[in-house]
LOPA-534441 format. One line per field, with one value per residue (C-alpha): residue in one letter; residue number from 1; x, y, z. Coordinates in nm, 3 decimals, padded with zeros to 5 digits. Example, Ala and Ser with C-alpha at 12.3 -4.5 7.8 and 13.67 -1.06 7.14 Angstrom:
REM residues 2
zadren	[a;s]
vexvo	[1;2]
x	[01.230;01.367]
y	[-00.450;-00.106]
z	[00.780;00.714]
***
This chain:
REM residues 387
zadren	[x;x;x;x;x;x;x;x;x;x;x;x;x;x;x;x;x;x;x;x;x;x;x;x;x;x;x;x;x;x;x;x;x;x;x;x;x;x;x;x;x;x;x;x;x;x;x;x;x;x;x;x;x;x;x;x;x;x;x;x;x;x;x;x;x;x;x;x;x;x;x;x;x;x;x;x;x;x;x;x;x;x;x;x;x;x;x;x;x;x;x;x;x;x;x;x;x;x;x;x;x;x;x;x;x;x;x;x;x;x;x;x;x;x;x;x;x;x;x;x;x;x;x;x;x;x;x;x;x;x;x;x;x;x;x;x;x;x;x;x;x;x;x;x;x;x;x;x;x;x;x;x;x;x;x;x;x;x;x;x;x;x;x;x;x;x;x;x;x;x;x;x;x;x;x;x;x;x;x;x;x;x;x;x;x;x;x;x;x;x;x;x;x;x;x;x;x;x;x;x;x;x;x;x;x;x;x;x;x;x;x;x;x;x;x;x;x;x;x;x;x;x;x;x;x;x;x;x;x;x;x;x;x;x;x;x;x;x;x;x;x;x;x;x;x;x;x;x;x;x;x;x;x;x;x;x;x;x;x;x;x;x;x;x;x;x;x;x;x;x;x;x;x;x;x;x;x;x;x;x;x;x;x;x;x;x;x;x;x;x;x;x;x;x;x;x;x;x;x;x;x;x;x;x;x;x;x;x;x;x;x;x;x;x;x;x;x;x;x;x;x;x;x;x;x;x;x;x;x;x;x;x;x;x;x;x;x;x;x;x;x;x;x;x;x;x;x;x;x;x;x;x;x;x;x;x;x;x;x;x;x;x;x;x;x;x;x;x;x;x;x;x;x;x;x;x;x;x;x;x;x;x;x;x;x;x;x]
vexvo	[1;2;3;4;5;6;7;8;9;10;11;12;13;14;15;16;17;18;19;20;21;22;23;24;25;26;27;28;29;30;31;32;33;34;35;36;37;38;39;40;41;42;43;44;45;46;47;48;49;50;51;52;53;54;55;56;57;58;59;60;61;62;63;64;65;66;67;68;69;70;71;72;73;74;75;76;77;78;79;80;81;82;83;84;85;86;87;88;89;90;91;92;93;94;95;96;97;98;99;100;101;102;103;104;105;106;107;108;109;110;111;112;113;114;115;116;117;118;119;120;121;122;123;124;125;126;127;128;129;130;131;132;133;134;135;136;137;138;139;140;141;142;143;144;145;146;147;148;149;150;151;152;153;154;155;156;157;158;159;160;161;162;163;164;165;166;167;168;169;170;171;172;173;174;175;176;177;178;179;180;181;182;183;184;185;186;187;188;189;190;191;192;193;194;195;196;197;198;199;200;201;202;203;204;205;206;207;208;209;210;211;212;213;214;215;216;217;218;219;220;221;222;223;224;225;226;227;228;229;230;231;232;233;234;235;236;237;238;239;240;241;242;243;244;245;246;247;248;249;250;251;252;253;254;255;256;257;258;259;260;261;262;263;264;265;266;267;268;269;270;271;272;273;274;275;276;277;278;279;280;281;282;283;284;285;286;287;288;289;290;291;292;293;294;295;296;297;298;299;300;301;302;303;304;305;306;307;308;309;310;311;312;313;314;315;316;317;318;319;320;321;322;323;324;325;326;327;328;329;330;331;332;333;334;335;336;337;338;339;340;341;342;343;344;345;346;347;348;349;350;351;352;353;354;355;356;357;358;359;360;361;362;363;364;365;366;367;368;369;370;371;372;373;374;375;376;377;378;379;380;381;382;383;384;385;386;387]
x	[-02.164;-02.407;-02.392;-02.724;-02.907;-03.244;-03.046;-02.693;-02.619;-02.198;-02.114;-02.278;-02.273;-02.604;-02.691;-02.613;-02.769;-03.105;-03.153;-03.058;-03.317;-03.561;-03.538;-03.505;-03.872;-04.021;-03.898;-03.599;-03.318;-03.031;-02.677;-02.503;-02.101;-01.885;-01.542;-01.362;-01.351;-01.554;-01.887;-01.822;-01.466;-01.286;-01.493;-01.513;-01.719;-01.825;-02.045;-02.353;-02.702;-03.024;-03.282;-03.604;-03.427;-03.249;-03.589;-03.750;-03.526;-03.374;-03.527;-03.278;-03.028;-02.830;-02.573;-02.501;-02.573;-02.242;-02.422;-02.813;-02.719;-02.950;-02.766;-02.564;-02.273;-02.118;-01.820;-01.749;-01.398;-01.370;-01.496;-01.898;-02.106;-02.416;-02.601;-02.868;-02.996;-03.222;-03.403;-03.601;-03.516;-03.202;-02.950;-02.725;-02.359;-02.320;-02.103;-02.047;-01.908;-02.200;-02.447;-02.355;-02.322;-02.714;-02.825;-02.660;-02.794;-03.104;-03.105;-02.978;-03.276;-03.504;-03.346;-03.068;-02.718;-02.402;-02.100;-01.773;-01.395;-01.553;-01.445;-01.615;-01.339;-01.585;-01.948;-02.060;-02.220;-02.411;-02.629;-02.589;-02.684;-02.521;-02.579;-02.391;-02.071;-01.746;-01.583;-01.309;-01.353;-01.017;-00.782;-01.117;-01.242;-01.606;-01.884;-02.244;-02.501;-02.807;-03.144;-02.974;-02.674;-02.680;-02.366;-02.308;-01.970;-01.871;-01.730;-01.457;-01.696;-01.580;-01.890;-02.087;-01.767;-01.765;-02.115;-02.035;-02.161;-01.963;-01.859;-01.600;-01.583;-01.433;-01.193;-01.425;-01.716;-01.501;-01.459;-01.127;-01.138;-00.923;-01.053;-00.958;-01.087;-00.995;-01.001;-00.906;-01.063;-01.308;-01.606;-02.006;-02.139;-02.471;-02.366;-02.194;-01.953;-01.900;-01.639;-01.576;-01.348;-01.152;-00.746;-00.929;-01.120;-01.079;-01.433;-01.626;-01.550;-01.411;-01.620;-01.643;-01.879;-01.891;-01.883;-01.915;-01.731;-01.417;-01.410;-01.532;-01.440;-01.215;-01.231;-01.179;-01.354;-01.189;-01.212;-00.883;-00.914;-00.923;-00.682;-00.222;-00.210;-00.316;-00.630;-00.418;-00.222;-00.499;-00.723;-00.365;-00.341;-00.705;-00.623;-00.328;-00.489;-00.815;-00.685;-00.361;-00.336;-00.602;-00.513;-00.550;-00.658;-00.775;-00.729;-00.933;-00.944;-01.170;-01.374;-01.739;-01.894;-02.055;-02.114;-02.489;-02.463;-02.594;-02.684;-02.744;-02.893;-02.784;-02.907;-02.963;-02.758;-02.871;-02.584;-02.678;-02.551;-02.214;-02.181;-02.396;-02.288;-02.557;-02.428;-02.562;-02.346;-02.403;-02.318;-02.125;-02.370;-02.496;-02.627;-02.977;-02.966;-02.784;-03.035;-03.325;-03.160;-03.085;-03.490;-03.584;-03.340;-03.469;-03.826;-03.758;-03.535;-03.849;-04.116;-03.834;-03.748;-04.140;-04.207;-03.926;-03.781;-03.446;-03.362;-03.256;-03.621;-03.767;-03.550;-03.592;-03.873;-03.543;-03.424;-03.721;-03.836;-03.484;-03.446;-03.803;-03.693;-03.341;-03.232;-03.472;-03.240;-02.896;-02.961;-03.091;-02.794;-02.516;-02.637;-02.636;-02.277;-02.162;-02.242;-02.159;-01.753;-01.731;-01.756;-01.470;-01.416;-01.510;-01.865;-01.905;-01.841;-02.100;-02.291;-02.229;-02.324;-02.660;-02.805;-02.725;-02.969;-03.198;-03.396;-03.410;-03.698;-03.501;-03.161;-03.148;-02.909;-03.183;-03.342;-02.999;-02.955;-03.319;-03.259;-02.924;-03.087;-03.332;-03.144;-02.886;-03.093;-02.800;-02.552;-02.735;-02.939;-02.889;-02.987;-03.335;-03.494;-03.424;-03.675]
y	[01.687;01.803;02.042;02.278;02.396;02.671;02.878;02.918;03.127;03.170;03.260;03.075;03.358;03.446;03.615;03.324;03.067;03.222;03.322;02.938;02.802;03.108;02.978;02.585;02.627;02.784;02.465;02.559;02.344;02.546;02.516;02.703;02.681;02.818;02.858;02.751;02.444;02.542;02.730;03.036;02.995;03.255;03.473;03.843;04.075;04.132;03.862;04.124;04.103;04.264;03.997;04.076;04.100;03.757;03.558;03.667;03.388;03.132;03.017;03.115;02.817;02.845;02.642;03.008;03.262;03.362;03.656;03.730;04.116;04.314;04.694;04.893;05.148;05.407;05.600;05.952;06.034;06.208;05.883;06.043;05.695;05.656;05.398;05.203;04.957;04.631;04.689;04.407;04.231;04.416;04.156;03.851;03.822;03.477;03.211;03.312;02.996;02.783;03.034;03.039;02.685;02.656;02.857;02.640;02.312;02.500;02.543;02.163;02.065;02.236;02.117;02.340;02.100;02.243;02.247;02.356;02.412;02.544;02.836;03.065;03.169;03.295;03.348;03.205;03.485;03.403;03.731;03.967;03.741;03.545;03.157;03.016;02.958;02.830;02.695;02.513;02.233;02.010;02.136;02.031;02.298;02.309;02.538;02.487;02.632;02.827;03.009;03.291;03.358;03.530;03.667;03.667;03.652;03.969;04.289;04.146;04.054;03.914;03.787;04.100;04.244;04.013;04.027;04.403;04.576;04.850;04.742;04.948;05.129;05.478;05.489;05.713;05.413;05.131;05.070;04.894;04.629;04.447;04.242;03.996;03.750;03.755;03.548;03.648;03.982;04.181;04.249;04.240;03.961;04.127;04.480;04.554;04.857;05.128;05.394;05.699;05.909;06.049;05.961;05.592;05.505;05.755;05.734;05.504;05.329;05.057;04.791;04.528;04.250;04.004;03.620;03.428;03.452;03.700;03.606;03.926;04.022;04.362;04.537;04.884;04.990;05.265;05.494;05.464;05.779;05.909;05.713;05.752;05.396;05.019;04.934;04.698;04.935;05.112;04.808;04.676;05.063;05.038;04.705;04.850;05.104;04.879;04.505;04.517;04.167;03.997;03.710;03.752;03.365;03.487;03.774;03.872;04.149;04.267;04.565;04.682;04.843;05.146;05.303;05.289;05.069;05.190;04.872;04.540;04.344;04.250;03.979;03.698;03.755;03.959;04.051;04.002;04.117;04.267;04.164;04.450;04.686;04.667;04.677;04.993;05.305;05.437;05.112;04.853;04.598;04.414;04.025;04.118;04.316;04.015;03.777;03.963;04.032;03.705;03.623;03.918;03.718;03.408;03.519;03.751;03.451;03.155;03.373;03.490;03.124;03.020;03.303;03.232;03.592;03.659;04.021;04.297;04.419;04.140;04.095;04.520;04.397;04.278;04.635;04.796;04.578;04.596;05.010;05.068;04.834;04.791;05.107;05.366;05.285;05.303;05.596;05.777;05.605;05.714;06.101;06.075;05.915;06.177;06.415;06.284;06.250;06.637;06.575;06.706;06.507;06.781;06.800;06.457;06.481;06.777;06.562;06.268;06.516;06.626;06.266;06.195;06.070;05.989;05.633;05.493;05.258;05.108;05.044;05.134;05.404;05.609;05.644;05.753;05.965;06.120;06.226;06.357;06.620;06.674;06.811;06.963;07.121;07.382;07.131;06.843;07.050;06.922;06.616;06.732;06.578;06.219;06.290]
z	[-10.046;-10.276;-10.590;-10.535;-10.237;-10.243;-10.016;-09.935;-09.612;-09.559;-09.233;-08.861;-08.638;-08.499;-08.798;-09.011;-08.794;-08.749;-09.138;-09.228;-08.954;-09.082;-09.417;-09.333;-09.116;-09.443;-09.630;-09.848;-09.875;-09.668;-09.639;-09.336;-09.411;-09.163;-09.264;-08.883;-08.763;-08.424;-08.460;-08.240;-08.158;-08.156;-07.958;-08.125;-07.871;-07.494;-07.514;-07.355;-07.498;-07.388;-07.233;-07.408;-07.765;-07.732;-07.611;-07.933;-08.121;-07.821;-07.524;-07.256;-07.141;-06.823;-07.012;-07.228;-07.013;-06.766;-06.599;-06.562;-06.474;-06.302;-06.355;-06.499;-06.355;-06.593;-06.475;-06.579;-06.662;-06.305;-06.205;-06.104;-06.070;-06.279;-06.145;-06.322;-06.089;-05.968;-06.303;-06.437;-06.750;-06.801;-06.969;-07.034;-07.031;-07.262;-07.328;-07.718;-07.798;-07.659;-07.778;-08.150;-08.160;-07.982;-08.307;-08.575;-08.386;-08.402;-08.767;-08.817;-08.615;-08.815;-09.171;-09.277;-09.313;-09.196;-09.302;-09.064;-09.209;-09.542;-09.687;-09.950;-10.203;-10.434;-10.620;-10.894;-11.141;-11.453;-11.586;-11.367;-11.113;-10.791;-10.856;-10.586;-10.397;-10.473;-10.190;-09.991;-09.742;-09.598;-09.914;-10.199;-10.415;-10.537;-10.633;-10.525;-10.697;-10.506;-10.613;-10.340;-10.121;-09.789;-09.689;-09.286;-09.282;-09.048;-09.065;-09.283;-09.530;-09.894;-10.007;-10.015;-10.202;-10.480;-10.505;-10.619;-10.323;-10.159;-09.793;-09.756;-09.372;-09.307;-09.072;-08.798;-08.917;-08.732;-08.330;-08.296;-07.963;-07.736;-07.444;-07.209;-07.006;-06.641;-06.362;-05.993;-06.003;-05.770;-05.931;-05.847;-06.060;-06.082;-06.231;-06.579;-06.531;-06.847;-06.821;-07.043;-07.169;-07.390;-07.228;-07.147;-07.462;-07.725;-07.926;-07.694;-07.370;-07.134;-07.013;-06.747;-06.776;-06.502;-06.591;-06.279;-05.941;-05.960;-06.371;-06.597;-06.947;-06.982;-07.266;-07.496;-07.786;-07.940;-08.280;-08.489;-08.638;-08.279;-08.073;-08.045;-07.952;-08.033;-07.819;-07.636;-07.504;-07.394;-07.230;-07.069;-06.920;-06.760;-06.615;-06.463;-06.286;-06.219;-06.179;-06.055;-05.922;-06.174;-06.407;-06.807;-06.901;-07.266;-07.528;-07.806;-08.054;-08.307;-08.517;-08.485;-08.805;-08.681;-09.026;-09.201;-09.499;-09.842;-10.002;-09.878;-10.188;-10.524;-10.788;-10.592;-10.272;-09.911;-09.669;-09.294;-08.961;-08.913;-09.292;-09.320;-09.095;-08.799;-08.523;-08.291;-08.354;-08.009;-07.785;-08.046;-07.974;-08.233;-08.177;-08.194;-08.448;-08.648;-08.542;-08.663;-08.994;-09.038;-08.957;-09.208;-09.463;-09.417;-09.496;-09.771;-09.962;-09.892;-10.080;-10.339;-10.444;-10.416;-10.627;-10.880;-10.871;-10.706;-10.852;-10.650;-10.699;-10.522;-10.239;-10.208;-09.920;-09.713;-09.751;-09.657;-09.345;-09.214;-09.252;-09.094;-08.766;-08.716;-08.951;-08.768;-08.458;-08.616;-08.773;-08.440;-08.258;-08.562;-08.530;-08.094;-08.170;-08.392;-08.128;-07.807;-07.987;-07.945;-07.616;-07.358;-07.053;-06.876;-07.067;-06.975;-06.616;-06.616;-06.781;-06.495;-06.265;-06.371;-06.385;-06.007;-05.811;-06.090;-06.067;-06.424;-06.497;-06.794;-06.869;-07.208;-07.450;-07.554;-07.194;-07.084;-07.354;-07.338;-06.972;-07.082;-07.306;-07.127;-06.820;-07.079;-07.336;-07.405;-07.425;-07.654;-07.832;-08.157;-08.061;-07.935;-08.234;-08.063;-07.766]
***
């Protein structure tokens, strides 16, 4: 164990990994800590992730991907079938836990050390500026010292927090989630299914995303600020009504920041992924989004320490390439969400209705939503700036 690294990047979910191999290929001296004792165990989200936007940082591995999905099906409360199908390059359903631990062996490779079962309990702050970690590994407390910090440590984030920065989520800014994983269920491995509305998922949807023969994850994602009950009594209603006789062999819960962050930088420190509140207002997802803030990060912080300057001012480009590419989306995404909650189920069934028949060339939010205005001008029409 050493006192000092270049770069010190807490957290080893996707966006952790790929900032600390980032950086590492640049030649800084990187430590990725994770603070479990498995690298993507538990498993926080529906493990779905668009095709094209994962290949940009992994070559795809059978050994990680559950499902190579060729469609999509979204249900309308009155249960009106949108199908979005046989399109090319559509998505994976992963293996999270195999897939996050790819990354970090990936950024070990490459030069970054790891370190599992250490936890951050701190910053170390000399000037105005972040200087390193202090940390916990197997009951030993240390601090080691770094030119910058990048905090990937999730939607719970501390480090960004003690770094000074605001992370604080309103309460209509955070999708609450419960899923399981089930086995003996009916369900047509090559097809995710979506279903809306606002009795089912009050504030976004239900999901079904198949993993293999009969085996799919179930889940909810709900708004707390719009829902009467805990989103496992919601997800355990759906299953009710759409899995009967199916066998729950896992559960997992867990929040998705759908709020814009304000800041993302201080003094020596960037804040990454879900740390920094990227995931996609409209959908929930989020892993490529991390990844590529964690690449952005890992750039920004290799000509930063080259260049001897760590202030806010010089890591400013990471705020600036970030907002033009991943921001420009959320912020569409975070004005069609606002929206699209004033939505009755019986506008969304109307809705439903007006897409039938419709072959989509791409499976994508925005197409979806694009042919949604388009056909309901009267409707959507504040959203007509999106086309």
């Amino acid at each position: 164990m050493r006192d000092g690294y270049d770069l010190i990047v807490v957290g080893a979910g996707p966006a952790g990994s790929i900032a600390a191999k980032t950086a590492a290929e640049h030649d800084l001296d990187v430590l990725l800590m994770e603070k479990r004792a498995e690298i993507g165990d538990p498993v926080r989200c529906a493990e779905g992730v668009g095709k094209e936007g994962v290949k940009q940082f992994i070559k795809p591995d059978k050994r990680w991907i559950a499902a190579d999905v060729k469609g999509a099906r979204i249900y309308s409360p009155s249960g009106i079938k949108i199908e979005m199908s046989e399109i090319a390059k559509v998505g994976y359903v992963l293996e999270r836990k195999m897939f996050d631990r790819e990354l970090a062996k990936q950024a070990a490779k490459v030069g970054a050390e790891v370190m599992v079962k250490t936890r951050a309990i701190g910053l170390i702050k000399e000037n105005g500026f972040v200087r390193g970690v202090k940390a916990e590994h197997l009951g030993d407390s240390f601090a080691m010292r770094a030119d910058i910090v990048i905090g990937a440590d999730g939607i719970e984030s501390k480090v960004g927090r003690w770094a000074g920065i605001n992370t604080t989520l309103r309460l209509k800014d955070i999708e609450t989630c419960a899923q399981f994983l089930m086995t003996d269920v009916d369900i047509d491995p090559d097809y995710c299914e979506f279903y809306i509305g606002n009795q089912l998922a009050p504030g976004g949807y239900a999901w079904i995303f198949p993993k293999g023969k009969k085996e799919a994850n179930v889940g909810v994602g709900i708004l707390g600020s719009r829902a009467e009950m805990h989103p496992i009594e919601y997800l355990k209603r759906f299953v009710e009504r759409r899995y009967p006789d199916g066998q729950i062999i896992e559960m997992i819960m867990g929040g998705v920041p759908v709020g814009i962050p304000t800041k993302t930088t201080t003094n020596g420190l960037m804040l990454v992924g879900d740390a920094a509140r990227m995931a996609d207002p409209l959908t929930g997802g989020g892993i490529v989004h991390a990844m590529k803030s964690g690449e952005i990060a890992g750039e920004v912080a290799a000509k930063a320490i080259k260049s001897g300057d760590a202030s806010v001012e010089r890591l400013a480009e990471y705020e600036r390439r970030w907002r033009s590419t991943i921001g420009a989306t959320l912020q569409k995404s975070y004005k069609a969400k606002e929206r699209l909650l004033k939505l009755s189920d019986a506008e969304w069934d109307s809705l439903a209705s007006s897409l039938r028949g419709i072959n989509f060339e791409e499976m994508t939010a925005f197409g979806l939503l694009k042919e949604m205005i388009m056909r309901n001008p009267k409707l959507l029409w504040d959203l007509r700036c999106l086309l």
